[in-house]
C-alpha positions as CSV (number, residue, x, y, z in Angstrom):
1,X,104.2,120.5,-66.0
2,X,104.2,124.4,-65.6
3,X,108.2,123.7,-63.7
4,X,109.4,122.2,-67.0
5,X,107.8,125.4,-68.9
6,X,109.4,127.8,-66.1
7,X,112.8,126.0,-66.7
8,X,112.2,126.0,-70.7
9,X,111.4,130.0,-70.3
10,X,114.5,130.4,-67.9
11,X,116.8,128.3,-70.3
12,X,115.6,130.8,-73.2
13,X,115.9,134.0,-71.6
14,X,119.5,133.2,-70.5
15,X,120.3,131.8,-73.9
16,X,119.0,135.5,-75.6
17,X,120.4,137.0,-72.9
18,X,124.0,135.4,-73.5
19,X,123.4,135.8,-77.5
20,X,122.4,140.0,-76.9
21,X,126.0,140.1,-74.9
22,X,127.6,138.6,-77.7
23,X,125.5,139.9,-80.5
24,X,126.2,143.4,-79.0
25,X,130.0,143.2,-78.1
26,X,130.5,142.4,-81.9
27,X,128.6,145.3,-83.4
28,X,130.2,148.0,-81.0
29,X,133.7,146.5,-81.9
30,X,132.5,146.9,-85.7
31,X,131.3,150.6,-85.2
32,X,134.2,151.6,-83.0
33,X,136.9,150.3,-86.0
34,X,134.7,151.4,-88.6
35,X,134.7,155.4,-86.9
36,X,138.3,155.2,-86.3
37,X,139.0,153.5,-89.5
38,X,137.2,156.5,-91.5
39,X,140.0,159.0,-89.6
40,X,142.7,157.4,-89.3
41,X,142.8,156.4,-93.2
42,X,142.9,159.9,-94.3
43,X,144.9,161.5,-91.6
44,X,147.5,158.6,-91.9
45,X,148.0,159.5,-96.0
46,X,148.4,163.3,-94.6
47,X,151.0,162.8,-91.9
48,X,153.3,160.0,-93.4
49,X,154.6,161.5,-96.4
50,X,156.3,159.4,-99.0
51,X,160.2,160.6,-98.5
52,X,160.1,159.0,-95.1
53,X,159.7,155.5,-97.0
54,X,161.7,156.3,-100.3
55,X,165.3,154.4,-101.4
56,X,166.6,153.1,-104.7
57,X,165.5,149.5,-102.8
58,X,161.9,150.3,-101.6
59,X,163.2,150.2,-97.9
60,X,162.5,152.4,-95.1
61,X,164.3,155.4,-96.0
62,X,164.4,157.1,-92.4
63,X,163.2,155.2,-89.5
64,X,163.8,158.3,-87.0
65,X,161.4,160.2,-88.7
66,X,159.1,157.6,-89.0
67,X,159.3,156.9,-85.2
68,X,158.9,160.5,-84.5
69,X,155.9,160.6,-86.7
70,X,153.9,158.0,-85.0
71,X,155.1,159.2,-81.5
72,X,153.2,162.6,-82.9
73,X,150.1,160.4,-84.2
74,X,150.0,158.7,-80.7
75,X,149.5,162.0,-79.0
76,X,146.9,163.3,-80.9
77,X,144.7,160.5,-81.4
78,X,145.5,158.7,-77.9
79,X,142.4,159.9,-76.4
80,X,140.1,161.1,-79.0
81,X,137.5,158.4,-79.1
82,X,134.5,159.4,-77.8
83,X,131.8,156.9,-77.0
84,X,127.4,157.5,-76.5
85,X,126.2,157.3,-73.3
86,X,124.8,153.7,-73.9
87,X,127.5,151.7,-75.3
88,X,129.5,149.0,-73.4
89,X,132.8,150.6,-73.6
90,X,133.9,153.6,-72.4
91,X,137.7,155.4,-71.9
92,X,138.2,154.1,-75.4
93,X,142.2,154.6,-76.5
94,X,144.0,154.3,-79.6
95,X,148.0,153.9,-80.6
96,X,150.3,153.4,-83.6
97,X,152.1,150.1,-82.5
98,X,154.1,149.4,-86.0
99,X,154.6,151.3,-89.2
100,X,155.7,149.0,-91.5
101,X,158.9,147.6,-89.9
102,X,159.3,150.6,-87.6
103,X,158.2,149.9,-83.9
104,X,156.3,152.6,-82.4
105,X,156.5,153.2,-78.9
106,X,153.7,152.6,-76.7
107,X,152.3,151.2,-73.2
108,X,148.7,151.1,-74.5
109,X,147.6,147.0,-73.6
110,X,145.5,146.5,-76.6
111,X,142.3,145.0,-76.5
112,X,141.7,144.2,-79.9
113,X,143.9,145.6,-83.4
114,X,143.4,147.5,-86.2
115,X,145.1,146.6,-89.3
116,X,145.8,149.7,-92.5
117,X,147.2,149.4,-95.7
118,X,149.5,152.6,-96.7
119,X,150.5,152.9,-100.2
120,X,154.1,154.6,-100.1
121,X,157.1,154.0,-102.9
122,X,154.3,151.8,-105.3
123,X,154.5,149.2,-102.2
124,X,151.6,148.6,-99.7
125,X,153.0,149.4,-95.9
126,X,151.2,148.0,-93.1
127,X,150.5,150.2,-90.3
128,X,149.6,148.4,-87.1
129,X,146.8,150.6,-84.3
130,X,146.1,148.9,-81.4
131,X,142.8,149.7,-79.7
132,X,142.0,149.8,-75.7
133,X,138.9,150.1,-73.9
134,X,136.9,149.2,-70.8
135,X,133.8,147.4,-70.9
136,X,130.6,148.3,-68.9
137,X,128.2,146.1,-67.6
138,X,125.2,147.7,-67.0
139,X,123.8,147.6,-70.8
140,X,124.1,143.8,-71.2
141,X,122.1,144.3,-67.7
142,X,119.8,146.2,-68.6
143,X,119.2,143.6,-71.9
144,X,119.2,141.1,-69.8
145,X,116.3,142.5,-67.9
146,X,114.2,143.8,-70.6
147,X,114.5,140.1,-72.3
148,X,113.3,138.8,-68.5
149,X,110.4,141.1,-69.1
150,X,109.4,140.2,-72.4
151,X,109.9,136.4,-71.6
152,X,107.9,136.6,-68.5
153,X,105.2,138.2,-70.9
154,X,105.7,135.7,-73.3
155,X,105.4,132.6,-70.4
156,X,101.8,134.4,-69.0
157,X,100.4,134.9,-71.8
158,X,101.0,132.3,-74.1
159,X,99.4,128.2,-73.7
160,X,102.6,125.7,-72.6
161,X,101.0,122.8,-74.9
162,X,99.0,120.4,-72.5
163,X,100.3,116.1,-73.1
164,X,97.5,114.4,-75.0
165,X,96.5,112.8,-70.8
166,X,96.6,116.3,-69.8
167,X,94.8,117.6,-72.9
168,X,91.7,114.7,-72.3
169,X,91.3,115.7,-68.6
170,X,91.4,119.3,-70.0
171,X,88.7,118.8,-72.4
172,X,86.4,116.8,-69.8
173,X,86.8,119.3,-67.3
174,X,85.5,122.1,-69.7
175,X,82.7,119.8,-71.0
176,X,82.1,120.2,-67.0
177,X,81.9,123.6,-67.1
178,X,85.2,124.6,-65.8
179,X,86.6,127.9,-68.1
180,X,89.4,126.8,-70.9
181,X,91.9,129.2,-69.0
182,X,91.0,127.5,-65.4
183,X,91.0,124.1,-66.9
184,X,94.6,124.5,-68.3
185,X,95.6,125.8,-65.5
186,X,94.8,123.1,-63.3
187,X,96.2,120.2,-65.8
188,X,98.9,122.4,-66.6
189,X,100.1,122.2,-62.7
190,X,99.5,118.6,-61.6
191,X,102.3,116.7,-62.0
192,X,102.8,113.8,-64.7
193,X,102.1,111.0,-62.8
194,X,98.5,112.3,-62.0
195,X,97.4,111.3,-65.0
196,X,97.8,107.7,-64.6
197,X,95.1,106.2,-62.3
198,X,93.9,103.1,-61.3
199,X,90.4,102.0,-61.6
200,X,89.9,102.7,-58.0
201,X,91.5,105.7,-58.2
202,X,89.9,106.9,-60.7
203,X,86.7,105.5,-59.3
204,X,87.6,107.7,-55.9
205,X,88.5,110.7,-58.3
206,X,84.8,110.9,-59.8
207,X,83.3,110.4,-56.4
208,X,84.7,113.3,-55.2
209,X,84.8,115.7,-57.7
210,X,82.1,118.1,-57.7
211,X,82.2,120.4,-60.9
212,X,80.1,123.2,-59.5
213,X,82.8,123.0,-56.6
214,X,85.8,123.9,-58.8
215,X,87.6,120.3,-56.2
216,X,89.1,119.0,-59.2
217,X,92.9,119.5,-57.9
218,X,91.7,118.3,-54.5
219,X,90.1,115.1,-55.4
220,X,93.0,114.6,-58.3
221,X,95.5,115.2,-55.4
222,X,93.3,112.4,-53.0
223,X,92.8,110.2,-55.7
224,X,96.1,109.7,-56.8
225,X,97.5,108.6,-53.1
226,X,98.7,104.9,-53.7
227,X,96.8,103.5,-51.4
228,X,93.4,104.2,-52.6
229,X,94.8,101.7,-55.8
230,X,94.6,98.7,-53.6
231,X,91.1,99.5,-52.5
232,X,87.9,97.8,-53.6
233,X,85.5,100.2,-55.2
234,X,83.1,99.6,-51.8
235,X,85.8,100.8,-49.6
236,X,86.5,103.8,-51.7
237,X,83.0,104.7,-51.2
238,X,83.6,104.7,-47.5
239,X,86.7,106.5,-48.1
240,X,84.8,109.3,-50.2
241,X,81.7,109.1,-47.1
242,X,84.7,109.8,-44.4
243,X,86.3,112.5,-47.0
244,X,82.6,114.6,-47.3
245,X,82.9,115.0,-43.7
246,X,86.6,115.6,-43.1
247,X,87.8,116.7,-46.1
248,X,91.1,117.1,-44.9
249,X,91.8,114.3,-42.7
250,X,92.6,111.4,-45.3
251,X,93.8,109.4,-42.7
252,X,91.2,109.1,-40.9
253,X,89.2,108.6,-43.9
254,X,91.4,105.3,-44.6
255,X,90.6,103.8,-41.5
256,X,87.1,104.1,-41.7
257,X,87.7,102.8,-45.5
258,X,89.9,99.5,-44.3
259,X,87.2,98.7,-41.1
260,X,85.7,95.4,-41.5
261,X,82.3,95.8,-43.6
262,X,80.1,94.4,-40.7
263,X,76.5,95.0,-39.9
264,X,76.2,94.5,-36.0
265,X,73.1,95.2,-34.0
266,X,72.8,94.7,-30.2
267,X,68.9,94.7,-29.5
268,X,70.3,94.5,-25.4
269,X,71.5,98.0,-26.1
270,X,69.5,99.0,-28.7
271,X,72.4,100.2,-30.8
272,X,73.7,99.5,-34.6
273,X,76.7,99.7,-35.8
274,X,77.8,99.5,-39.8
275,X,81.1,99.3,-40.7
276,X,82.7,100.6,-37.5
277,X,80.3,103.7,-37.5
278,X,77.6,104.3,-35.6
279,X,74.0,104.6,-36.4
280,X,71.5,106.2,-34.2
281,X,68.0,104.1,-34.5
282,X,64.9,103.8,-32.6
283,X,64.4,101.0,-31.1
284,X,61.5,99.4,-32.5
285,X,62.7,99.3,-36.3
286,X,65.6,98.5,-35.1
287,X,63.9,94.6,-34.2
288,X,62.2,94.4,-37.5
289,X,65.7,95.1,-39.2
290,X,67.2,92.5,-36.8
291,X,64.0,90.3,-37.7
292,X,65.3,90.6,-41.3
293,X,68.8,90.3,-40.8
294,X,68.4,86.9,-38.8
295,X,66.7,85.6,-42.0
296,X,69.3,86.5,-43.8
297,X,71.2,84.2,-41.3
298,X,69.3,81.2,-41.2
299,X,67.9,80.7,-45.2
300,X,67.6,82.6,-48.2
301,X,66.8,85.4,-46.5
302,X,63.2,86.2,-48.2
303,X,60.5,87.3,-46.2
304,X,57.1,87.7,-48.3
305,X,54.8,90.7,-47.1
306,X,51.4,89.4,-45.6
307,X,48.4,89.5,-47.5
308,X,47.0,92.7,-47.1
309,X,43.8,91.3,-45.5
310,X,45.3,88.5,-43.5
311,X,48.8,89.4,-41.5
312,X,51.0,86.4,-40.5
313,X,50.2,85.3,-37.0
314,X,53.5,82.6,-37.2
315,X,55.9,85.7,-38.2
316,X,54.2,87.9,-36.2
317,X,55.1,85.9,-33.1
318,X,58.8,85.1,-34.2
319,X,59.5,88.7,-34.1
320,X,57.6,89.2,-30.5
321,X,59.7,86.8,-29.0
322,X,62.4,89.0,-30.2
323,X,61.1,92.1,-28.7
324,X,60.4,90.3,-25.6
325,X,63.6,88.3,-25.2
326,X,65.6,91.8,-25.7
327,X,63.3,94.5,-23.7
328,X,61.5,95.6,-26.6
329,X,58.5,98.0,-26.7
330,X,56.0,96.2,-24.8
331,X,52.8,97.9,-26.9
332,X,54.7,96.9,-29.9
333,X,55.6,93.6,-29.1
334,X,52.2,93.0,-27.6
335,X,50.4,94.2,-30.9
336,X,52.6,91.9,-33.1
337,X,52.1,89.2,-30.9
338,X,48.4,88.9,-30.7
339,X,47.0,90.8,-34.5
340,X,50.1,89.4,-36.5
341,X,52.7,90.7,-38.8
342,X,50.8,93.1,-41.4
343,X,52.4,94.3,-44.7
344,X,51.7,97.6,-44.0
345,X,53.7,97.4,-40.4
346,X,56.4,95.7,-42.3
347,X,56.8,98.9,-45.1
348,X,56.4,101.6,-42.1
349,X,59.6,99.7,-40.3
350,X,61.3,99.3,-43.4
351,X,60.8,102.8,-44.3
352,X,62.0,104.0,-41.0
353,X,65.4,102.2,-41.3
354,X,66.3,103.1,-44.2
355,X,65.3,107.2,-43.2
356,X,67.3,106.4,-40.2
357,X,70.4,105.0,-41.9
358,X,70.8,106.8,-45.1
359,X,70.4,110.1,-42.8
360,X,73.9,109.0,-41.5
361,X,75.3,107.1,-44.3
362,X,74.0,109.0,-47.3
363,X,72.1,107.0,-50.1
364,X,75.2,105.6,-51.9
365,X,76.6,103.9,-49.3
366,X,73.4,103.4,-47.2
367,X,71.5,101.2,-49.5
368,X,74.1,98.6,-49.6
369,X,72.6,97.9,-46.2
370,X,69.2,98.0,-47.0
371,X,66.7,95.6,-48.7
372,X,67.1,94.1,-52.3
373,X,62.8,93.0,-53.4
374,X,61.1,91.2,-55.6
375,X,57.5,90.2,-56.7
376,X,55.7,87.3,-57.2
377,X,53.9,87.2,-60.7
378,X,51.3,85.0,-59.2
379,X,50.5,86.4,-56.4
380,X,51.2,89.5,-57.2
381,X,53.4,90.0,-53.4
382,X,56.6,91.6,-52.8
383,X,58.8,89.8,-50.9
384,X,62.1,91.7,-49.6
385,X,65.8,90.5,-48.2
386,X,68.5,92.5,-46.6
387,X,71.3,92.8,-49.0
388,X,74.2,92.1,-46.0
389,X,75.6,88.9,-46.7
390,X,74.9,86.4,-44.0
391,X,78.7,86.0,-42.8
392,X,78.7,89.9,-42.4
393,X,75.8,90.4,-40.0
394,X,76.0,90.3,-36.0
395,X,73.3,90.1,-33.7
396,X,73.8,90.2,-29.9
397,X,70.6,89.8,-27.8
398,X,72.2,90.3,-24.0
């Protein structure tokens, strides 16, 4: 956008510039003849008197003297223009070329004519000066640069008017807070095709954009990479998660965005991994999130808390043979194993897993692997499910 108004200014200014050369070359051709003209009227009436033109048939009565007349007016008015300091032409010369039929000798290459009208014998002679001068640069430069001046005024200080895209994005940005003159700046420089985005894109634009931050330009200059159009709106979350810590390394960033969206958790190890990255966890909610997650495998996926007075001795032991098969915490797994699963054991856990992953993840893109819940309206219980679809979780116990 502000190329096409830098071309538009430069078109302009060489267009004025062009129409000052012209402009000016006309109207110091018109004072020159009109100075000369003034002189060379009168003198002309003085020095050609009327017995040089007179016979009974209106002819030229004698052609020596007329010759020898403008010879004379030749060498008194060859050199006697005089030109200001600031005018285009300079060493300006003038010569009789032709009184009436009566060729005047001269070597003067004209540069433009002068045409006069003589009244001699009741018939109108022509008379025929031919003009000469050189023509100076330096004032058409000089225009030329105060015009680059003014225009370079003109483009700074006055508003190149915004498309009505440009003018929207405009408009929201200073609804944002941005200043007017910031605003226009920045929608005045993107290019067109910026404005155009995708739902993804522009999904991926508002993610990153962070008015108090002044990143418009950067997240409009990430967002409107074609790749992030064929992403879903969960992988441009990722994308924006590996952008907030890399913000220059969108590469990287696209990798971590096109990794398979898979929960894996190796109890053995005592390690989980979501989407490709890696979450540090302690190891005993780590087993009740793998306790979870295997539900998720096997049915629905609900697990109702215990009754607050009575835990669940069945659960309670499902998850101990966990711990036990996978070198869990022996005090923990003992504990579970012989008092039962309580509700209040289950919210700690959960609480801790959630601390552990949004910590690394953030909250947008960490709760997507954290529990969805609901309550009973007769027994008043919650119940909870990990929101990982079943075909996206791995569990390795050895």
């Amino acid at each position: 956008m502000r190329q096409k108004a830098i071309v538009c200014v430069a078109i302009a200014w060489l267009s004025s510039a062009i129409l000052v050369a012209v402009i000016g070359q006309q109207v110091s051709v018109y004072a020159l003849d009109t100075e000369l003209s003034e002189f060379l009227a009168s003198y002309f009436l003085i020095t050609l008197e009327e017995p040089m033109f007179s016979d009974d048939t209106g002819a030229v009565n004698d052609r020596d003297s007329i010759a020898n007349a403008g010879r004379k007016i030749n060498d008194a008015i060859g050199a006697m223009i005089e030109r200001p300091w600031f005018s285009d032409t300079r060493g300006c010369r003038a010569a009789v070329q032709r009184i009436d039929s009566v060729e005047i000798d001269s070597d003067l290459r004209l540069t433009h004519q002068l045409l006069f009208e003589l009244p001699r014998n009741r018939i109108v002679r022509p008379v025929e000066v031919a003009i000469a001068c050189e023509y100076r640069a330096w004032p058409y430069v000089a225009w030329a640069a105060v015009l680059a001046v003014a225009f370079y005024f003109l483009y700074v200080r006055t508003a190149y008017p915004l498309s009505g895209n440009r003018l929207r994005w405009m408009n929201e940005l200073v609804v944002q807070g941005y200043d007017r003159r910031d605003a226009y700046e920045i929608c005045g420089n993107a290019r067109e095709e910026s404005w155009s985005l995708g739902t993804s894109q522009r999904f991926c634009l508002e993610a990153l954009h962070d008015p108090p931050s002044r990143n418009f330009a950067y997240s409009m200059r990430v967002a409107r990479d074609p790749r992030i159009a064929q992403l879903s709106r969960g992988q441009v979350e990722w994308l924006v998660w590996g952008l907030q810590r890399n913000p220059d390394d969108l590469e990287t960033a696209m990798k971590i965005a096109n990794a398979p969206d898979i929960v894996e958790i190796d109890l053995s190890r005592g390690e989980l991994r979501i989407h490709g990255v890696d979450i540090p966890v302690n190891r005993t909610p780590l087993f009740y999130y793998a306790w979870y997650a295997n539900n998720r495998r096997l049915a629905d996926g609900w697990v109702a808390n215990p009754q607050s007075n009575k835990p669940d001795k069945s659960a309670g032991a499902d998850l101990a043979q966990l711990m036990w098969s996978c070198a869990g915490h022996a005090k923990a797994a003992a504990s579970v194993e012989e008092a039962g699963l309580k509700a209040k054991t289950l919210d700690q856990n959960r609480s801790k897993i959630k601390q552990e992953i949004v910590a690394v993840l953030g909250e947008s893109v960490g709760s997507r692997y954290l529990f969805d819940e609901r309550k009973d309206m007769k027994t008043g219980r919650m119940s909870y499910r990990l929101r990982v679809p079943p075909e996206c979780v791995r569990i390795r116990l050895s």
